[in-house]
GUKE-609100 format. One record per residue: x, y, z of N, C-alpha, C in turn; residue number from 1; chain. Coordinates in Angstrom, 3 decimals. Layout:
REM GUKE-609100
{nu:X | nv:Y | nw:Z | cau:X | cav:Y | caw:Z | cu:X | cv:Y | cw:Z | i:NUM | ch:A}
...
//
This chain:
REM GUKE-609100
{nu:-12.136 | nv:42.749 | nw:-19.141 | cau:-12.497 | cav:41.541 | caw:-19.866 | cu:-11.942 | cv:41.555 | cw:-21.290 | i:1 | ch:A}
{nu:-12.088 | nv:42.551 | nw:-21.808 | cau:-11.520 | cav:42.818 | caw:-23.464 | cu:-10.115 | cv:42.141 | cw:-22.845 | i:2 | ch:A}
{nu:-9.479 | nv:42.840 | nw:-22.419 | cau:-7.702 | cav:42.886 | caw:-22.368 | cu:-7.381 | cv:40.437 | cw:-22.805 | i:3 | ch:A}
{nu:-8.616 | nv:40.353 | nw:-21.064 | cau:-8.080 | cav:38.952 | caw:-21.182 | cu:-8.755 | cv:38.036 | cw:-22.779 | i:4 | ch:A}
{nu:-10.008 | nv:38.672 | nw:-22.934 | cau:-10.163 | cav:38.039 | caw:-24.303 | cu:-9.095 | cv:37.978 | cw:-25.311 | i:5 | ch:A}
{nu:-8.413 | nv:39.198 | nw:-25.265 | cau:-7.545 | cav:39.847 | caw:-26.521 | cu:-6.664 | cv:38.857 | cw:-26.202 | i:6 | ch:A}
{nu:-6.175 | nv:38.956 | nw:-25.008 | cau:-4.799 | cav:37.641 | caw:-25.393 | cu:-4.803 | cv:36.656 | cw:-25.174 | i:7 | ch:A}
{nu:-6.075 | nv:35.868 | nw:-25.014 | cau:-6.464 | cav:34.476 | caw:-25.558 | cu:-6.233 | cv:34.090 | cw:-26.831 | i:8 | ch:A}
{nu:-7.363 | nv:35.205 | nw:-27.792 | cau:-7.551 | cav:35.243 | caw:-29.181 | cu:-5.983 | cv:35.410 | cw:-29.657 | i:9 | ch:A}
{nu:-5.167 | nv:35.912 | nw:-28.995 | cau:-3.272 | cav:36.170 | caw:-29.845 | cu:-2.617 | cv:34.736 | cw:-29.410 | i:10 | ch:A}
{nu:-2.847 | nv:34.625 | nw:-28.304 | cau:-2.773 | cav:33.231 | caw:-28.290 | cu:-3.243 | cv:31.818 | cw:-29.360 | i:11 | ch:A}
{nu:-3.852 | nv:31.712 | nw:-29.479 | cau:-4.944 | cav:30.794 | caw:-30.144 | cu:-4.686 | cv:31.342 | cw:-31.591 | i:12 | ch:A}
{nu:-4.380 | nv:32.383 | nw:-32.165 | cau:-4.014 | cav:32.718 | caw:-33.792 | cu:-2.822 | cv:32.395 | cw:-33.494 | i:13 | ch:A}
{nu:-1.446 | nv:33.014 | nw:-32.804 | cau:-0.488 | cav:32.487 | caw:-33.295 | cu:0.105 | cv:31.192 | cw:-32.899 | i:14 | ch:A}
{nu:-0.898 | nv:29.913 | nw:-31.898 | cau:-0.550 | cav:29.113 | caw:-31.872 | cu:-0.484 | cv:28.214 | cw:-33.539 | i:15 | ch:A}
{nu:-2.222 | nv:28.761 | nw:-34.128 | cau:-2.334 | cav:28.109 | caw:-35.535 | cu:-1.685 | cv:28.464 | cw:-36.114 | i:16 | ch:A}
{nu:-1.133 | nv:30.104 | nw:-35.850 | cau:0.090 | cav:30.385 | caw:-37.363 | cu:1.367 | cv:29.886 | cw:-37.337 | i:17 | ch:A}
{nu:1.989 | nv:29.065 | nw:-36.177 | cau:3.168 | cav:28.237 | caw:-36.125 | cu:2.815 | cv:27.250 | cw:-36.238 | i:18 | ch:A}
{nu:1.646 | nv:26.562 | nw:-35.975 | cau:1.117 | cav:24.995 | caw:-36.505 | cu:1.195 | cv:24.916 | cw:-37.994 | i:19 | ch:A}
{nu:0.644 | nv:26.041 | nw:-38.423 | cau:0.156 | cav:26.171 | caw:-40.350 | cu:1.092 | cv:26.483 | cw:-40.980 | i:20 | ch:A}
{nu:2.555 | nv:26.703 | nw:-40.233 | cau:3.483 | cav:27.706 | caw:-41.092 | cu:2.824 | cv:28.831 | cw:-41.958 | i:21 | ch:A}
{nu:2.361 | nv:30.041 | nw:-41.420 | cau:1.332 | cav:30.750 | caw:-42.208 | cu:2.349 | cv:32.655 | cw:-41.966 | i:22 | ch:A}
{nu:3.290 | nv:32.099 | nw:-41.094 | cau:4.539 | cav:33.233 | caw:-40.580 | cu:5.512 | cv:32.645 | cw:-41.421 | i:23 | ch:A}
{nu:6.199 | nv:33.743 | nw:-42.384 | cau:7.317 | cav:33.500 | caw:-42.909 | cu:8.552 | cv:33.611 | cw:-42.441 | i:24 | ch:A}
{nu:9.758 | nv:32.571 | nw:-42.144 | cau:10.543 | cav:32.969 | caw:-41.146 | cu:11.340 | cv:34.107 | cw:-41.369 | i:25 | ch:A}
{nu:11.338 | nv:34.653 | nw:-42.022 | cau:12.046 | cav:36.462 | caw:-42.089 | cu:11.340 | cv:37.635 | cw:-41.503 | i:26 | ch:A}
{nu:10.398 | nv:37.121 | nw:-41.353 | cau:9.627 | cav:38.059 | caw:-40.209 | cu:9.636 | cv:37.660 | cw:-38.534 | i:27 | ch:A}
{nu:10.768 | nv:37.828 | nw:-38.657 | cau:11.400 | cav:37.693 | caw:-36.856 | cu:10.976 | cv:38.807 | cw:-35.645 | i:28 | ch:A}
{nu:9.904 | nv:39.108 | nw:-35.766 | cau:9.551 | cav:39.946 | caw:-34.728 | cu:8.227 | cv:38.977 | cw:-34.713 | i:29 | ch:A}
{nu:7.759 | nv:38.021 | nw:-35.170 | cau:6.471 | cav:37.406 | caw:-35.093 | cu:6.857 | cv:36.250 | cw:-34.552 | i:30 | ch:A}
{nu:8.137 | nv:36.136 | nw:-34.329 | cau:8.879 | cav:34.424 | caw:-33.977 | cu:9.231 | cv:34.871 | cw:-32.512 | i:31 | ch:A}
{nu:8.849 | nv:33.580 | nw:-31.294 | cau:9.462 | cav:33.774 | caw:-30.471 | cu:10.603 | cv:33.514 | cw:-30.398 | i:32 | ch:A}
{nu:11.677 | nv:33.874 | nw:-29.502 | cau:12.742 | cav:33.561 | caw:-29.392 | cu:14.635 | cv:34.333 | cw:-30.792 | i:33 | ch:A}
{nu:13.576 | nv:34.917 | nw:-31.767 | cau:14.006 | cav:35.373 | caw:-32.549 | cu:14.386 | cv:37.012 | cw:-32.200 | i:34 | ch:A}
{nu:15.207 | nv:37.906 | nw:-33.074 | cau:15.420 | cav:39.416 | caw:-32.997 | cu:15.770 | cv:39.546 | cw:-34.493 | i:35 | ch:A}
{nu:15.931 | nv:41.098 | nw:-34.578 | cau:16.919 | cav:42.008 | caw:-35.611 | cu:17.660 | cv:41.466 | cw:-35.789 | i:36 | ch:A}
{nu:18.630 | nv:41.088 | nw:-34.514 | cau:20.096 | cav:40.653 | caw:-34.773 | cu:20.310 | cv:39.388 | cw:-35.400 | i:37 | ch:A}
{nu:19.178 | nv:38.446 | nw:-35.816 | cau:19.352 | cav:37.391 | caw:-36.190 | cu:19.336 | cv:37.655 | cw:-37.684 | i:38 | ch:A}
{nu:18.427 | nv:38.251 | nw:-38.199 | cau:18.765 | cav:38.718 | caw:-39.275 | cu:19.444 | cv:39.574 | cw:-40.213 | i:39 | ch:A}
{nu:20.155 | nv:40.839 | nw:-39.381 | cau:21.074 | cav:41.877 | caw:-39.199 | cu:22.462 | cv:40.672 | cw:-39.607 | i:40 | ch:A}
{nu:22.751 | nv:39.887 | nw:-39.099 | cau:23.797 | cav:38.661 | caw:-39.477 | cu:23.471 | cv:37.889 | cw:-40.784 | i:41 | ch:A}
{nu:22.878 | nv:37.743 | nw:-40.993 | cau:22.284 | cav:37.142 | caw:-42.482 | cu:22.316 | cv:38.020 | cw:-43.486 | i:42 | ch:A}
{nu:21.708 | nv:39.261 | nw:-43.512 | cau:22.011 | cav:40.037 | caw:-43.918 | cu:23.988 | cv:40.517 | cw:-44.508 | i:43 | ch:A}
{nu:24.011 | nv:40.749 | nw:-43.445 | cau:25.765 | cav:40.792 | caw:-43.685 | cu:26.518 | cv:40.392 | cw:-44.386 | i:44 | ch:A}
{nu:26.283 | nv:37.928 | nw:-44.543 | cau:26.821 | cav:37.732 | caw:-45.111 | cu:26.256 | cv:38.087 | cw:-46.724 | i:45 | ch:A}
{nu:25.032 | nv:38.547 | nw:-46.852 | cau:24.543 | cav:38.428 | caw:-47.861 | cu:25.364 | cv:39.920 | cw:-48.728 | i:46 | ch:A}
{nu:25.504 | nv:41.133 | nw:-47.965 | cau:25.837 | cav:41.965 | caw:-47.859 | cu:27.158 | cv:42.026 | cw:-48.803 | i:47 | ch:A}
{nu:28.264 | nv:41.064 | nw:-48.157 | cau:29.277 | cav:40.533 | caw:-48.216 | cu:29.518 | cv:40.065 | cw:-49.527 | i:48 | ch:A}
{nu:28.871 | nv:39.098 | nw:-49.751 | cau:28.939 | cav:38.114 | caw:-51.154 | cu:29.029 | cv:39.363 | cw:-52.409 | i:49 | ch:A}
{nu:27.578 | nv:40.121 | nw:-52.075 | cau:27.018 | cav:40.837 | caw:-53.067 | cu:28.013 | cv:41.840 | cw:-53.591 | i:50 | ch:A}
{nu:28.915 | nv:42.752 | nw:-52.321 | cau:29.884 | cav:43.814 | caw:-52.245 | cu:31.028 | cv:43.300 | cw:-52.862 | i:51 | ch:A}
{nu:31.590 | nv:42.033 | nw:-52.871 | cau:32.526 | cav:41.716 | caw:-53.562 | cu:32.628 | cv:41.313 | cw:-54.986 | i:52 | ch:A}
{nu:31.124 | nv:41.167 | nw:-55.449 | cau:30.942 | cav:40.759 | caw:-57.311 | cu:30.574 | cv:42.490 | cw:-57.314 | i:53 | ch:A}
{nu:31.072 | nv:43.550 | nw:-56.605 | cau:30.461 | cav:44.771 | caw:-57.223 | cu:28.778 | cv:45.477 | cw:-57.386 | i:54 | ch:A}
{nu:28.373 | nv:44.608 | nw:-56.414 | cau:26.696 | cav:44.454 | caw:-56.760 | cu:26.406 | cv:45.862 | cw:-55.566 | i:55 | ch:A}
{nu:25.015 | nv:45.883 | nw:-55.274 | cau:24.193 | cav:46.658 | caw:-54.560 | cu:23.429 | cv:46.340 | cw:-53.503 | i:56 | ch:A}
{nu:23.342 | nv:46.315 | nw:-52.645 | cau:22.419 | cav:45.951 | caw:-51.492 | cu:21.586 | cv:46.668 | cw:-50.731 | i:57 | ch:A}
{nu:20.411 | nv:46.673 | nw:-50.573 | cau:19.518 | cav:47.905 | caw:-49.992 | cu:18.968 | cv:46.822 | cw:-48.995 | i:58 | ch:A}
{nu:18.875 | nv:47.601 | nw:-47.562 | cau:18.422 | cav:47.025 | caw:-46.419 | cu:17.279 | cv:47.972 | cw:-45.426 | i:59 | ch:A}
{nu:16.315 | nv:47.988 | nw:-45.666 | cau:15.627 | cav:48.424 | caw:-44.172 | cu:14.958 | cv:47.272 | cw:-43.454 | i:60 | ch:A}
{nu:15.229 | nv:48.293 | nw:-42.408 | cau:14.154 | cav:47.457 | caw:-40.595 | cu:13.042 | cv:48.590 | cw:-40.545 | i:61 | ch:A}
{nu:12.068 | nv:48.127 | nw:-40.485 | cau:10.824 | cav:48.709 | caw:-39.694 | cu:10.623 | cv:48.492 | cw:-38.587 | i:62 | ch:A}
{nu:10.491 | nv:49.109 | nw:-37.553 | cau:9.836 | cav:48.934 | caw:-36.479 | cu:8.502 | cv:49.776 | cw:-35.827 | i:63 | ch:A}
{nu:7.157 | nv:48.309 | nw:-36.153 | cau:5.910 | cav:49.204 | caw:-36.374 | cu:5.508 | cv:49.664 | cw:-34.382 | i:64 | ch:A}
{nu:5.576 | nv:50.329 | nw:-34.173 | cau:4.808 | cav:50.257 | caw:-32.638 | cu:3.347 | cv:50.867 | cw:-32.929 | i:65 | ch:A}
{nu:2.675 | nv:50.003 | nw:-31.937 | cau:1.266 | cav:50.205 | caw:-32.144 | cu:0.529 | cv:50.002 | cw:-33.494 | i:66 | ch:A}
{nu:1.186 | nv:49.756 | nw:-34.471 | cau:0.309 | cav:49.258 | caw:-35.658 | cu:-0.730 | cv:49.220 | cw:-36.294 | i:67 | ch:A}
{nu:-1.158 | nv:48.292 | nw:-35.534 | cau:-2.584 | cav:47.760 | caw:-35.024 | cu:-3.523 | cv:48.868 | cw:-34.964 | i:68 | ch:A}
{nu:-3.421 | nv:50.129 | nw:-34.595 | cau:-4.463 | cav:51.108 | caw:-33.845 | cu:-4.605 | cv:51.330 | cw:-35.720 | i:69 | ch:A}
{nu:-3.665 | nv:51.615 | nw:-36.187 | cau:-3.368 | cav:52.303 | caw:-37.360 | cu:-4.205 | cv:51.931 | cw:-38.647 | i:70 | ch:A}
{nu:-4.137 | nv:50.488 | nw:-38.985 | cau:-4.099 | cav:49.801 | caw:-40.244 | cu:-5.759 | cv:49.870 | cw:-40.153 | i:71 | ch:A}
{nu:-5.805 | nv:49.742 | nw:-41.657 | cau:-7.182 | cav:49.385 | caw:-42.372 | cu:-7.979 | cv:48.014 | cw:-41.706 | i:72 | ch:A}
{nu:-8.776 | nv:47.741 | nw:-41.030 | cau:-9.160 | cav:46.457 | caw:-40.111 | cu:-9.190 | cv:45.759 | cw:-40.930 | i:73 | ch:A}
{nu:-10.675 | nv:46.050 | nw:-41.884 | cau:-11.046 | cav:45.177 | caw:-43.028 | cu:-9.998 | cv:44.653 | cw:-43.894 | i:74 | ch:A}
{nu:-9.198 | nv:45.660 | nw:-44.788 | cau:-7.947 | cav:44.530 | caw:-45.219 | cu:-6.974 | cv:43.291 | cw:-44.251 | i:75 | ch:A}
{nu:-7.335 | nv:43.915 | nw:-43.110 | cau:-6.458 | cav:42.615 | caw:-42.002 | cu:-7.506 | cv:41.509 | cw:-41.939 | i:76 | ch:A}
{nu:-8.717 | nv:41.673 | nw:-42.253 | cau:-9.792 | cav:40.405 | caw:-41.724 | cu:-10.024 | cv:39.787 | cw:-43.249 | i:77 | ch:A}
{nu:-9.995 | nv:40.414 | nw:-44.476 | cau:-9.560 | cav:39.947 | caw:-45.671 | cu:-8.392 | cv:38.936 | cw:-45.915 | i:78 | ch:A}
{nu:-7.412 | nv:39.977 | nw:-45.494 | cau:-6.275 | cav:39.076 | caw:-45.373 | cu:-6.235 | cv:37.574 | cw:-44.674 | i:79 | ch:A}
{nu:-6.995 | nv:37.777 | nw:-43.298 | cau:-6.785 | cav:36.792 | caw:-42.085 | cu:-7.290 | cv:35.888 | cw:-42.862 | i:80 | ch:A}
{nu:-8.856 | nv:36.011 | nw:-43.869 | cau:-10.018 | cav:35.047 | caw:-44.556 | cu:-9.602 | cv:34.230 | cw:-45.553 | i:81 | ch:A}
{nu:-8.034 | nv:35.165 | nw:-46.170 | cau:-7.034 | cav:34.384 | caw:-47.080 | cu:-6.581 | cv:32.945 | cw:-46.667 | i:82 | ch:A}
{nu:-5.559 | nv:33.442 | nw:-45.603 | cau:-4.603 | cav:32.409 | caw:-45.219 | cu:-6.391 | cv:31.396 | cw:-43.858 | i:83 | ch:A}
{nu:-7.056 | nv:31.315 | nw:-44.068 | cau:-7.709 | cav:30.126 | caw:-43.797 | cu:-8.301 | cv:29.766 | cw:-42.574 | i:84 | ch:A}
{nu:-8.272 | nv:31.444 | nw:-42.240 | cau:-8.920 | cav:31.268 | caw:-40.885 | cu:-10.348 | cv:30.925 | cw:-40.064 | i:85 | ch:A}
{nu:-10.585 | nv:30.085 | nw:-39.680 | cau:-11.865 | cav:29.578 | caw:-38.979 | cu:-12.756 | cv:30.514 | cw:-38.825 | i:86 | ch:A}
{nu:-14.030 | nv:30.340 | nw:-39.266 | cau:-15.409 | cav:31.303 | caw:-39.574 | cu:-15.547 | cv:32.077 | cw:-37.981 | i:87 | ch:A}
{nu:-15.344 | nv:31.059 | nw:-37.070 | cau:-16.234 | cav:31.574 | caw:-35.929 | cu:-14.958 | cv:32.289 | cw:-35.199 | i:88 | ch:A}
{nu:-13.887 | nv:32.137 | nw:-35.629 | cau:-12.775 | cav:32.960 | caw:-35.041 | cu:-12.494 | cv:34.063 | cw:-35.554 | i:89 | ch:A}
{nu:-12.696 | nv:34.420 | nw:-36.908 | cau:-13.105 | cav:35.697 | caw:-37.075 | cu:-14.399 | cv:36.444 | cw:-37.002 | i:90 | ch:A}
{nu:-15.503 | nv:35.866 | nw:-36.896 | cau:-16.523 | cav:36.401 | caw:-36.333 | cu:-16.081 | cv:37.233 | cw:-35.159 | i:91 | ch:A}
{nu:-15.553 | nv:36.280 | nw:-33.547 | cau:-15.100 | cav:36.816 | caw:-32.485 | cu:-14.424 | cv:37.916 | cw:-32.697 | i:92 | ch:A}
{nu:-13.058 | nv:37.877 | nw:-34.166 | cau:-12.329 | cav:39.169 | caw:-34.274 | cu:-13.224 | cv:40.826 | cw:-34.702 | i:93 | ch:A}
{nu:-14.149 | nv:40.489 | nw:-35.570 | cau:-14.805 | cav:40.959 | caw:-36.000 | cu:-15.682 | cv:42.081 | cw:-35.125 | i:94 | ch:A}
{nu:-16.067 | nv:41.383 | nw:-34.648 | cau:-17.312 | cav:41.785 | caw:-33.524 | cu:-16.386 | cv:42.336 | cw:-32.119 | i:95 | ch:A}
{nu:-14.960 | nv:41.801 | nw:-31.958 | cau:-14.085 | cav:42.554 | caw:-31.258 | cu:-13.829 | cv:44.385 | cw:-31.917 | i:96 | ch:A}
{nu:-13.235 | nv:44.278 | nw:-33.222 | cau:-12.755 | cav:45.329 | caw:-33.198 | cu:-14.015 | cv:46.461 | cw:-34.096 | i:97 | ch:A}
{nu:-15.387 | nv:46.066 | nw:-34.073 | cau:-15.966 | cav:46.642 | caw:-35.515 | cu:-15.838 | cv:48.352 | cw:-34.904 | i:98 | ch:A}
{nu:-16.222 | nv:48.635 | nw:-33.488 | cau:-15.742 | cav:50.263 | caw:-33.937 | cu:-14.657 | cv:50.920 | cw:-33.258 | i:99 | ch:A}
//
């Protein structure tokens, strides 16, 4: 039952976080249809411009697996309380992950 709750609730947040624009589009692992490589190319030309006025460019990729198990909850449900999330939908999160 958890499992199917859980991906209702991912459902239903990131339907609102593409309704709210509340995902910034440079974070392409949160976008469907998006990759690395989309930005790995952007990058480049940016890369490009910069290398030829003599400039500097510093680039990392993260790739978090499992994350989630990891992070501080409470700063994520802080955070979530920021960007405007519905009382009774974090209640549900809440009471999902408290131990």
């Amino acid at each position: 039952m958890y499992k199917i709750l859980s991906g209702i609730n991912n459902k239903r947040l990131y339907d609102w976080a593409e309704e709210n624009i509340k995902i910034d589009e440079s974070h392409v692992g949160f976008h469907k249809g998006y990759s690395a490589v989309d930005n790995s190319s952007v990058y480049k030309q940016w890369f490009k411009s910069i290398y030829l006025k003599r400039g500097r460019f510093y680039c990392i990729y993260v790739h978090f697996c499992k994350a989630f198990d990891k992070i501080n909850h409470n700063r994520l449900f802080v955070s979530l309380e920021k960007k405007e999330i519905h009382v009774r939908f974090m209640h549900t999160l809440r009471t999902l992950y408290m131990d």
